[in-house]
C-alpha positions in Angstrom: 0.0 0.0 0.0 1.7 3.3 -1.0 1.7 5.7 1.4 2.6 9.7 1.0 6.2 10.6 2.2 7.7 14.2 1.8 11.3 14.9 1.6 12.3 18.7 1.4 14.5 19.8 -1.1 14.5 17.8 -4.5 17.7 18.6 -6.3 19.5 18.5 -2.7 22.6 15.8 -3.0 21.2 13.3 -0.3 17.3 14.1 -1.1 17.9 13.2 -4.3 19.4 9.7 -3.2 16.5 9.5 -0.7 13.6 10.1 -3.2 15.2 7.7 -5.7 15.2 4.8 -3.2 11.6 5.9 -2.0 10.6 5.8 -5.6 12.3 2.5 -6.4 10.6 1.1 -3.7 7.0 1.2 -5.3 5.6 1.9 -2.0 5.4 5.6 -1.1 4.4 8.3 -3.3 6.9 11.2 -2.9 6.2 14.9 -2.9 9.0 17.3 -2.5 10.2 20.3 -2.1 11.5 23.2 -4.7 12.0 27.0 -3.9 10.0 27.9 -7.3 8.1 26.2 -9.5 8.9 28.3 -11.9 12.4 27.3 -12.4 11.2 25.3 -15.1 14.4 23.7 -16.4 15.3 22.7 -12.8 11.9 21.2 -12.3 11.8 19.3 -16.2 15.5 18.1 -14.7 14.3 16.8 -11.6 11.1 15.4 -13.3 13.2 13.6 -15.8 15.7 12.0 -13.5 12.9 9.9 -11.6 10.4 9.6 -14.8 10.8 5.9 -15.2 9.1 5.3 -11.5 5.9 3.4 -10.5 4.5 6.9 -8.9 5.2 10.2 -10.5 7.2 12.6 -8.0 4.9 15.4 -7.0 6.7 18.9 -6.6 5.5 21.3 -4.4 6.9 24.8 -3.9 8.3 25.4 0.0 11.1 27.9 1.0 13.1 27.2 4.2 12.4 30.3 6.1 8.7 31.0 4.9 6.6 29.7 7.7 3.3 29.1 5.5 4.9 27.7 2.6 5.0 24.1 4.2 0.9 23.6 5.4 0.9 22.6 1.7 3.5 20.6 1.8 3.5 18.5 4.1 -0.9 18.2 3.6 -2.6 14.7 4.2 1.4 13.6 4.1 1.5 10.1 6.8 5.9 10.4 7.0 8.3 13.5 6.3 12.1 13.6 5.9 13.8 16.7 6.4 16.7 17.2 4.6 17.6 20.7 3.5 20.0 22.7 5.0 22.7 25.3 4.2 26.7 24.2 3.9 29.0 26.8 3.5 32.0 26.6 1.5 34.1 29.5 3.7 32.8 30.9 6.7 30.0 33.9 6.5 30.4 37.6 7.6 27.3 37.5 9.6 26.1 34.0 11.8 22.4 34.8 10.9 23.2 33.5 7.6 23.6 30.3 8.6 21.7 29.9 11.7 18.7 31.5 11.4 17.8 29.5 8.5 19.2 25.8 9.9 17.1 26.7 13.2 14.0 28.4 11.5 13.9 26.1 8.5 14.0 23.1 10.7 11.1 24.6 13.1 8.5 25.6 10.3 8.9 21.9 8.9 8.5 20.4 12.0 5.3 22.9 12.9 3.2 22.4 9.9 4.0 18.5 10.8 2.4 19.0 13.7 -0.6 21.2 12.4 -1.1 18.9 9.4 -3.3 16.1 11.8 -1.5 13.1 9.8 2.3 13.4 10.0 3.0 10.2 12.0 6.3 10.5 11.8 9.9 12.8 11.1 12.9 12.0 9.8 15.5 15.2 10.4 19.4 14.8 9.0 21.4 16.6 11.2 25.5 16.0 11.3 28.3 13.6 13.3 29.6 17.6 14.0 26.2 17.8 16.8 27.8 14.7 18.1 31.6 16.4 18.0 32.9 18.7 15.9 36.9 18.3 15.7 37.2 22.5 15.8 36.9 22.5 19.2 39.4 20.0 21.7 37.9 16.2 22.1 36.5 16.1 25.7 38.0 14.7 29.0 35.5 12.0 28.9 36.6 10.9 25.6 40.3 11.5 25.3 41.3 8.2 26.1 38.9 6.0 23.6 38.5 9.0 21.0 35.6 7.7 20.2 31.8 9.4 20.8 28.3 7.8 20.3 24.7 8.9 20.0 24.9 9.9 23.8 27.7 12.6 22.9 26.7 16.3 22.3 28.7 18.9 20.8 29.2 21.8 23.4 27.6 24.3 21.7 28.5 27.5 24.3 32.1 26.7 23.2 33.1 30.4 21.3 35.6 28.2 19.0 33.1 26.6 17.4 32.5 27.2 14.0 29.2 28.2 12.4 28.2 25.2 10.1 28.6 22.8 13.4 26.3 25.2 15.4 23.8 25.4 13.0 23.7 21.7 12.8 23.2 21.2 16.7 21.1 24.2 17.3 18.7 22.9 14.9 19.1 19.4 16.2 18.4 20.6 19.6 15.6 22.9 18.9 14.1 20.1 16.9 14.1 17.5 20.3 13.0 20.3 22.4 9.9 20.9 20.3 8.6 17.6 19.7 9.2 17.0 23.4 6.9 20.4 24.1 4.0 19.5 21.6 0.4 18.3 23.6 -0.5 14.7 22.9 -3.0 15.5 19.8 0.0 16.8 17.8 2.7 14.8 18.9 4.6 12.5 16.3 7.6 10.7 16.0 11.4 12.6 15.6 14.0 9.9 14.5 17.3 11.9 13.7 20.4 10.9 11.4 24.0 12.4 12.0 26.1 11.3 8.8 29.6 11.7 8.3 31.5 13.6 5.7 29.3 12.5 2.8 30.6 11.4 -0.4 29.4 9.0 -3.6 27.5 9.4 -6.7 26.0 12.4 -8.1 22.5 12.4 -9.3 22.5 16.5 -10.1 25.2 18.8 -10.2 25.0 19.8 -6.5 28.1 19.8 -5.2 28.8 20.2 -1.4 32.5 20.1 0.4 32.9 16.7 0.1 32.9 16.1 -3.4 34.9 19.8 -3.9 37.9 17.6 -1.7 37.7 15.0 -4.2 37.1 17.4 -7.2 40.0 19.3 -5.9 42.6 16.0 -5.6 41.3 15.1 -9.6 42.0 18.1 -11.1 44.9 18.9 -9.2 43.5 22.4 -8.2 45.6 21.7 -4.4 49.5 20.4 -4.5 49.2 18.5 -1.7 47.0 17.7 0.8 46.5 18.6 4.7 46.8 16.1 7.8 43.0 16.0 8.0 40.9 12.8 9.6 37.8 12.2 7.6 34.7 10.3 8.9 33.1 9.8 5.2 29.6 8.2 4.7 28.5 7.0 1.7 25.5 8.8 0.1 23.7 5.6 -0.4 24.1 4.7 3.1 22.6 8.2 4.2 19.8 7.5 2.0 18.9 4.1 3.1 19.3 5.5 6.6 16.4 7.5 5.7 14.3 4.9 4.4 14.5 2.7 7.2 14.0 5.1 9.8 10.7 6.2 8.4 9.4 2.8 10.0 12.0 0.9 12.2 10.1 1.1 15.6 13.5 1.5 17.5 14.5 4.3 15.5 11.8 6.5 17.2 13.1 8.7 19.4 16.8 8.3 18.8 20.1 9.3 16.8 21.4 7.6 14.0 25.6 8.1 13.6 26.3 7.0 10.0 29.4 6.4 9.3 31.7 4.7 6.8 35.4 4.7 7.9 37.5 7.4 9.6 40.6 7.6 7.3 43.1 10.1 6.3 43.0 12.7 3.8 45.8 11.0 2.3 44.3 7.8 2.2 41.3 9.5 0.0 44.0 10.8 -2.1 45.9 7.5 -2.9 42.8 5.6 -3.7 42.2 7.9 -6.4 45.4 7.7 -7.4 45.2 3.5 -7.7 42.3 4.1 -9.8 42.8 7.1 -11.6 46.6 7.9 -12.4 46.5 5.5 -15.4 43.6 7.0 -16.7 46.0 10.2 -16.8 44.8 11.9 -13.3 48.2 13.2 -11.5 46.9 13.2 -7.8 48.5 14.9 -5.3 49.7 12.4 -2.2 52.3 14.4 -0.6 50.6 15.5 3.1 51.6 19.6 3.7 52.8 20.5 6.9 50.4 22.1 9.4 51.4 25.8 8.9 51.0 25.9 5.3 47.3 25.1 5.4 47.5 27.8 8.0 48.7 30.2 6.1 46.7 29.6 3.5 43.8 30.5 5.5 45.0 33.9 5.8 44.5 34.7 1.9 41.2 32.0 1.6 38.3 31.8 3.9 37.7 28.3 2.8 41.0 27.1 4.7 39.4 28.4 8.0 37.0 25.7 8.4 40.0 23.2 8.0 42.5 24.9 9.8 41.1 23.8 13.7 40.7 19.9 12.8 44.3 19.9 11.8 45.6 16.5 13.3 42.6 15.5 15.5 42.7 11.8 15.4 39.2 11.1 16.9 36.2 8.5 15.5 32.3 7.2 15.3 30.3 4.4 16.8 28.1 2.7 14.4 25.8 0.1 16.1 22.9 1.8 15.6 23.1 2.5 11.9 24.3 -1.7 11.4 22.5 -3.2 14.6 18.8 -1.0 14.6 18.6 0.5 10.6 20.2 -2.9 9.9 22.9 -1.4 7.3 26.1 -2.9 6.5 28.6 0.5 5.5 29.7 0.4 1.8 33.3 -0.2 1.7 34.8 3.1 1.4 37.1 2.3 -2.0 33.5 2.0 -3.8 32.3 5.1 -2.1 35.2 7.0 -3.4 35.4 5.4 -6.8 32.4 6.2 -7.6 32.5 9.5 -6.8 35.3 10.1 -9.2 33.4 8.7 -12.1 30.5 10.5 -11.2 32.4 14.1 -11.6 33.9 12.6 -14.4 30.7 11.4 -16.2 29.2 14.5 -15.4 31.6 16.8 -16.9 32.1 18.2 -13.0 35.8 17.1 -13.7 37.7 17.3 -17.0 38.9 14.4 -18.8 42.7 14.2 -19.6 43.0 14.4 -23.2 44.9 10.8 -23.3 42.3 9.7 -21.0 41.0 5.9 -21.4 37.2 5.6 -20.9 35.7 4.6 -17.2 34.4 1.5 -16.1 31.2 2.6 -16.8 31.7 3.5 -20.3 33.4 0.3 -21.3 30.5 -2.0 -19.8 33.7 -3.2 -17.5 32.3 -5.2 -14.6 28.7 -6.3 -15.8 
């Protein structure tokens, strides 16, 4: 029996994986989310990309920070995922920019749920950085094990904190408190999901910090690359996170940590080189010492957000996300693979003009 799900934000990178697993599924009709409808080429993309499924994706218009743009949305709608939310590529002038909508977007979702009379329940993706965010110091509690779980919070009166980590726990945290507020009539479900460091296939062109790192190592746009840990998830993971949390019973009330691996920049950076140097890709391996990146920062912003996590060594439980949503992480050679090719493929990433073709190209591997 098919039952109405809403997922905000269509072209998003994870919504995008989310809604085509929903669709695949045959069971849930999907309506989601676009700032304006009359963007038609975006919409005719989007459209287009999911056109072969059982049930045609409904798009509704809905802006983040527009209160009354979601009763629609989220009308005669039985589960909702949440996904949107702003990632900045350098740190903004003014906090507002990034909190006020994280915080405000999250709550107007989350309030028409709770006006609509049939949201039953809400999936919200928040981050691993509202569990701990390596800009500030790993706790005392932790410094032995390095290691935090779905009990760990990210102390969010800590001034060194940067902005994208705060928006991501304020709006975790104002989401909790609100469902925990609401009177029994309009109560529903809040199941949360804090991935990693998300990287994988493309399905549009929306490219967040992740895929710029490995855009960055294939075109060769950095020299060398910084002493950074990396807790990646895989996109498909995140997205089947999503699924299953929309009706797991034990995933109600609770935090989901999806994670992959925790690995080394470096180790990113030599798995594309396995794959891609013959293919005529010249990554950069060599690990630049500490005060470079540092100085670096100086003349770009985007080096700020890097600049703190500098040589924390720290990492994520996963029982939840294998033992609850029952998923087994993809290994993280695949996850970075395929992310290549897909920047590749979709002309995201230039092609070396003695380039051989990709796997996919060739039929390799069927």
């Amino acid at each position: 029996m098919a039952s109405d799900n809403d997922t905000s934000r269509a072209s998003g990178y994870i919504a995008s994986h989310v809604i085509k697993l929903l669709l695949e599924d045959g069971g849930y009709r999907v309506r989601a989310t676009v700032r304006s409808l009359k963007d038609e080429e975006k919409v005719k993309s989007i459209k287009s990309a999911f056109a072969d499924a059982k049930h045609e994706l409904q798009l509704v218009e809905a802006d983040l920070v527009a209160a009354d743009s979601w009763n629609e949305a989220v009308k005669d709608v039985k589960y909702v995922i949440h996904v949107a939310s702003p990632f900045p590529n350098s740190i903004p002038s003014n906090p507002d920019q990034l909190l006020k909508p994280a915080v405000d977007g999250t709550l107007n979702v989350l309030r028409a749920c709770a006006e609509s009379g049939t949201v039953k329940r809400v999936v919200v993706t928040s981050s691993i950085c509202a569990v701990y965010d390596p800009s500030l110091p790993i706790p005392k509690e932790n410094e032995e094990s390095k290691t935090f779980n779905e009990e760990n919070w990210t102390n969010g009166e800590d001034p060194h904190l940067d902005l994208y980590a705060k928006s991501k726990l304020m709006a975790e945290k104002a989401a909790w408190d609100y469902v925990k507020e609401l009177p029994d009539g309009k109560k529903f479900e809040l199941v949360v999901i804090n991935p990693g460091l998300v990287f994988g296939p493309l399905i549009f062109n929306q490219m967040g910090t992740s895929l710029e790192m490995v855009k960055r190592l294939l075109d060769r746009s950095v020299p060398a690359v910084a002493k950074l840990s990396v807790n990646a998830a895989d996109v498909r993971d995140v997205a089947l996170a999503h699924i299953r949390a929309l009706t797991v019973p034990e995933a109600a009330g609770n935090r989901h940590i999806i994670v992959t691996s925790n690995v080394m920049m470096k180790d990113i950076a030599l798995i594309l080189q396995k794959e891609f140097k013959p293919q005529g890709y010249h990554i950069p391996t060599m690990v630049v010492p500490n005060f470079v990146v540092w100085m670096n920062s100086l003349l770009d912003k985007s080096y700020k957000l890097v600049v703190p996590r500098l040589g924390r060594d720290y990492k994520f439980e996963t029982k939840r996300m294998q033992e609850v949503l029952g998923i087994t992480p993809t290994e993280l050679e695949k996850t970075i693979i395929d992310t290549a090719n897909s920047l590749i493929e979709r002309g995201v990433v230039k092609k070396p003009k003695k380039a051989r073709k990709t796997k996919e190209e060739t039929g390799a591997g069927d």
